[in-house]
PAKE-238161 format. One record per residue (C-alpha): residue number from 1; residue in one letter; x, y, z. Coordinates in Angstrom, 1 decimal. Example, Ala and Ser with C-alpha at 12.3 -4.5 7.8 and 13.67 -1.06 7.14 Angstrom:
<nodes>
NODE:num:residuo:east:north:up
NODE:1:A:12.3:-4.5:7.8
NODE:2:S:13.7:-1.1:7.1
</nodes>
This chain:
<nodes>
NODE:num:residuo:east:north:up
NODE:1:X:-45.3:11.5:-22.2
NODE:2:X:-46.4:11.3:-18.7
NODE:3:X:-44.9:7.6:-18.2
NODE:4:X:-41.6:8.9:-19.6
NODE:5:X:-42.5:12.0:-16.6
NODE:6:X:-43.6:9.2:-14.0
NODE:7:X:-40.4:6.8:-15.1
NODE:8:X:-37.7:9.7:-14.5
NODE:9:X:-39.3:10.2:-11.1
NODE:10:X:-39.3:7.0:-10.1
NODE:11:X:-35.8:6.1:-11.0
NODE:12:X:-34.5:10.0:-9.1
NODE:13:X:-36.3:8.8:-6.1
NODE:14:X:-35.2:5.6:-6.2
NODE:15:X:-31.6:7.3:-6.4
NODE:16:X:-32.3:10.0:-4.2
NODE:17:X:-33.1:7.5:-1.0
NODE:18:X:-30.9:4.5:-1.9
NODE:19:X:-28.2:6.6:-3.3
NODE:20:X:-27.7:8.4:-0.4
NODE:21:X:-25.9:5.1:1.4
NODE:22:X:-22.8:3.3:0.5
NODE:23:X:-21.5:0.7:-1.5
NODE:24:X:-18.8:-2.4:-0.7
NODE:25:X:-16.5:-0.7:-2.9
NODE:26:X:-17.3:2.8:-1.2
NODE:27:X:-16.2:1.6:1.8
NODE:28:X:-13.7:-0.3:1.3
NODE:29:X:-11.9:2.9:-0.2
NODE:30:X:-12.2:4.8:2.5
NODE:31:X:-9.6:2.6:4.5
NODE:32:X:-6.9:4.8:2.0
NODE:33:X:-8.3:8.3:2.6
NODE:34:X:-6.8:10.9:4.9
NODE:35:X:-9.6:11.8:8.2
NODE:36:X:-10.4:14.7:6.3
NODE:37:X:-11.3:13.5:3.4
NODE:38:X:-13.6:10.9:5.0
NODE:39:X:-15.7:13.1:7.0
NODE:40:X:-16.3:15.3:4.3
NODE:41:X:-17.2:11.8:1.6
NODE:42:X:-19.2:10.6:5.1
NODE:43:X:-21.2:13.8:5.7
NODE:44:X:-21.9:14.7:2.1
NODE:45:X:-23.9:11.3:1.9
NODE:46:X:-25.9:12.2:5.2
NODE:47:X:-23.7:10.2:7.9
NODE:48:X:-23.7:12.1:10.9
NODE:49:X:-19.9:11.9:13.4
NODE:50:X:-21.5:11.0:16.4
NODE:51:X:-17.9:10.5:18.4
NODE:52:X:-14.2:10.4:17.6
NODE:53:X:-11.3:9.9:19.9
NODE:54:X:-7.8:11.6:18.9
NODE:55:X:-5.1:9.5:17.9
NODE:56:X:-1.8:9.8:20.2
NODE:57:X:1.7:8.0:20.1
NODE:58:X:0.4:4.9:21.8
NODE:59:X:-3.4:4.6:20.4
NODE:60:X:-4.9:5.2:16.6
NODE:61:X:-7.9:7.5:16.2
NODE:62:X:-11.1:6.6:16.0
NODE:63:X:-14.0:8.1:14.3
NODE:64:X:-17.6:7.0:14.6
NODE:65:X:-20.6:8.2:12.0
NODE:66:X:-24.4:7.2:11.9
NODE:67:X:-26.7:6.9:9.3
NODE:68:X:-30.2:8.0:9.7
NODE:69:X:-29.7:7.8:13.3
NODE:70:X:-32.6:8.4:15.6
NODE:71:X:-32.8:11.7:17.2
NODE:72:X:-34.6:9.7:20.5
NODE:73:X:-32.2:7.2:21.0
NODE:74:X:-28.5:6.0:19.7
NODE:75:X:-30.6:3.5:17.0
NODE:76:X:-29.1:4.0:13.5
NODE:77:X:-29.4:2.5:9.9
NODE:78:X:-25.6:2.0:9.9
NODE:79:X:-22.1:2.7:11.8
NODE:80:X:-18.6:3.1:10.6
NODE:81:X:-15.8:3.1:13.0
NODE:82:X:-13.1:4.6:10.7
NODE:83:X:-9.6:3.7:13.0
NODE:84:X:-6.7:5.8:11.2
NODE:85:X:-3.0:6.8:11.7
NODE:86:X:-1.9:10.1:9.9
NODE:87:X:1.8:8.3:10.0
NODE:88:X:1.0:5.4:8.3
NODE:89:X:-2.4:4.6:6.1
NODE:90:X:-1.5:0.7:6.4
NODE:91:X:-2.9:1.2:9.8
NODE:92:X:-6.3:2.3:8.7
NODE:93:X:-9.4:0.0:9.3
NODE:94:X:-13.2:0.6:8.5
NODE:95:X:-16.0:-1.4:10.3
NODE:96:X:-19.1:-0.7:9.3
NODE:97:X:-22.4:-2.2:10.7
NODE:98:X:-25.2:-2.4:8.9
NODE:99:X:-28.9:-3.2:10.7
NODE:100:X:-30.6:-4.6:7.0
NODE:101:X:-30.6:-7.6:5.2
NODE:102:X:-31.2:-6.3:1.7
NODE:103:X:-27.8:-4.6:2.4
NODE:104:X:-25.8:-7.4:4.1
NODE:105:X:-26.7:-9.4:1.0
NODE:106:X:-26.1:-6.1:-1.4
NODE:107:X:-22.6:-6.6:0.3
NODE:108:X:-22.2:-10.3:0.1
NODE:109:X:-22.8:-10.2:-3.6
NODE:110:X:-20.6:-7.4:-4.2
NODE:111:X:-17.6:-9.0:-2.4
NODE:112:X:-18.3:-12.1:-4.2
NODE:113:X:-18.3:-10.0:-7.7
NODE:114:X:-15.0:-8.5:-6.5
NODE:115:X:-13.1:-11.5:-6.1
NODE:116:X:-12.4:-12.0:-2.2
NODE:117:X:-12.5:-15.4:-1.0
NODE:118:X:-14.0:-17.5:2.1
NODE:119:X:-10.5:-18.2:4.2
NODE:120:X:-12.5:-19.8:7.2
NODE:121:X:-15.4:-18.9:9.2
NODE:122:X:-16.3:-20.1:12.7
NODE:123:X:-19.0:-19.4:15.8
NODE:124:X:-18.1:-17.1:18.5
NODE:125:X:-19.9:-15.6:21.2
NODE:126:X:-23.0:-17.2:19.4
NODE:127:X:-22.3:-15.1:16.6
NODE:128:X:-20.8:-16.4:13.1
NODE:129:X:-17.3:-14.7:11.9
NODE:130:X:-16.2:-15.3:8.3
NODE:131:X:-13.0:-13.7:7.3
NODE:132:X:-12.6:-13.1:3.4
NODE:133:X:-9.0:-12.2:1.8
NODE:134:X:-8.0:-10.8:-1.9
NODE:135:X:-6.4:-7.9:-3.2
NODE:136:X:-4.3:-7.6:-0.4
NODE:137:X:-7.0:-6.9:2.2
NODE:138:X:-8.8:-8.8:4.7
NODE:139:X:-12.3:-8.3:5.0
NODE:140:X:-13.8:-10.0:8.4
NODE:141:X:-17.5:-10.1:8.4
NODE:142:X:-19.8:-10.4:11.7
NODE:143:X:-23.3:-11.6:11.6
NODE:144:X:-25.0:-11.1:15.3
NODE:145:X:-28.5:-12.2:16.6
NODE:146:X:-30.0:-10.0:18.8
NODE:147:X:-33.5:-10.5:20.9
NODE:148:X:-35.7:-8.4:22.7
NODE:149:X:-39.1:-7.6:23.5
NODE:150:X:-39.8:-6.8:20.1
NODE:151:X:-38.6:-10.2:18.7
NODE:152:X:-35.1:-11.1:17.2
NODE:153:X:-33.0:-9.7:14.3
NODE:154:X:-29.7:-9.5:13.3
NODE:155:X:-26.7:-6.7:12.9
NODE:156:X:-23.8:-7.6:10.1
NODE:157:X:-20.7:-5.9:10.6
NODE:158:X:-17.9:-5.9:7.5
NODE:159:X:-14.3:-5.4:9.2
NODE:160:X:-11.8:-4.1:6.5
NODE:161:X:-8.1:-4.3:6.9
NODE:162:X:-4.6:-4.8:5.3
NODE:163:X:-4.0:-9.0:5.1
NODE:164:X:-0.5:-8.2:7.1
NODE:165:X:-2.3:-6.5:9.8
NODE:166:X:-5.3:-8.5:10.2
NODE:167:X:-1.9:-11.6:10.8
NODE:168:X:-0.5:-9.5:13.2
NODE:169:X:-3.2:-8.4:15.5
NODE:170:X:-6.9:-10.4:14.7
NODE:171:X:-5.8:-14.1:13.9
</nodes>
């Protein structure tokens, strides 16, 4: 009885403190979703807004959240950048940076699983950009080094668009 107890435990914390991040397929939906509607998905998984900028005739919105962000500085887990139009969800893009390797490769897998496919990839800027299309969407994804006095590691980014627009204004 008490390793039934002590399994049930394990697996809710387990839940509880991975559950409370997203998954490719979580994020990748939210390029659809109205402002609203991601805020509220965003913020009832812990992400914190930390800065949005209005959208206007000329420019898109923006909206940037943090997970477990640091109350001393502006370190964080992960960012989204949710870019949207209210006129026209084709528009909408989600970049989301994550700081961990366990989740880049989470990710990797994931977008492997779902069927997207390595167009081309290429160095930049000393960092490596791979750009994955399928099911009409283009899914760009960033690894950068970064040093310091603390040693080296390395942010991943996943950059989620419509193919058409990704033509039109990243290629």
């Amino acid at each position: 009885m008490i390793k039934h107890f002590f399994t049930i435990v394990f697996i809710f914390f387990t839940n509880a403190s991975f559950g409370q991040n997203l998954t490719l397929d979580q994020v990748i939906g939210l390029r659809t979703k109205s402002l609203g509607i991601v805020e509220e998905f965003l913020t009832s998984r812990n992400w914190e807004m930390i800065t949005a900028e209005d959208e206007s005739k000329e420019l898109l919105g923006e909206v940037y959240f943090a997970y477990k962000k640091s109350t001393i500085d502006d370190k964080a887990e992960s960012f989204i950048k949710f870019t949207y139009s209210t006129r026209d969800n084709f528009m909408n893009r989600v970049d989301i940076q994550i700081n961990t390797l366990n989740k880049y490769k989470s990710f990797m897998t994931r977008l492997k699983a779902l069927g997207y496919n390595l167009k081309y990839s290429k160095g930049k800027d000393g960092n490596i950009i791979k750009v994955y299309k399928g099911k009409g969407l283009a899914i760009e994804v960033l690894s950068k080094p970064h040093s310091s006095d603390f040693g080296t590691s390395t942010t991943y980014s996943f950059f989620i668009c419509e193919i058409g627009l990704y033509y039109l204004k990243y290629e």
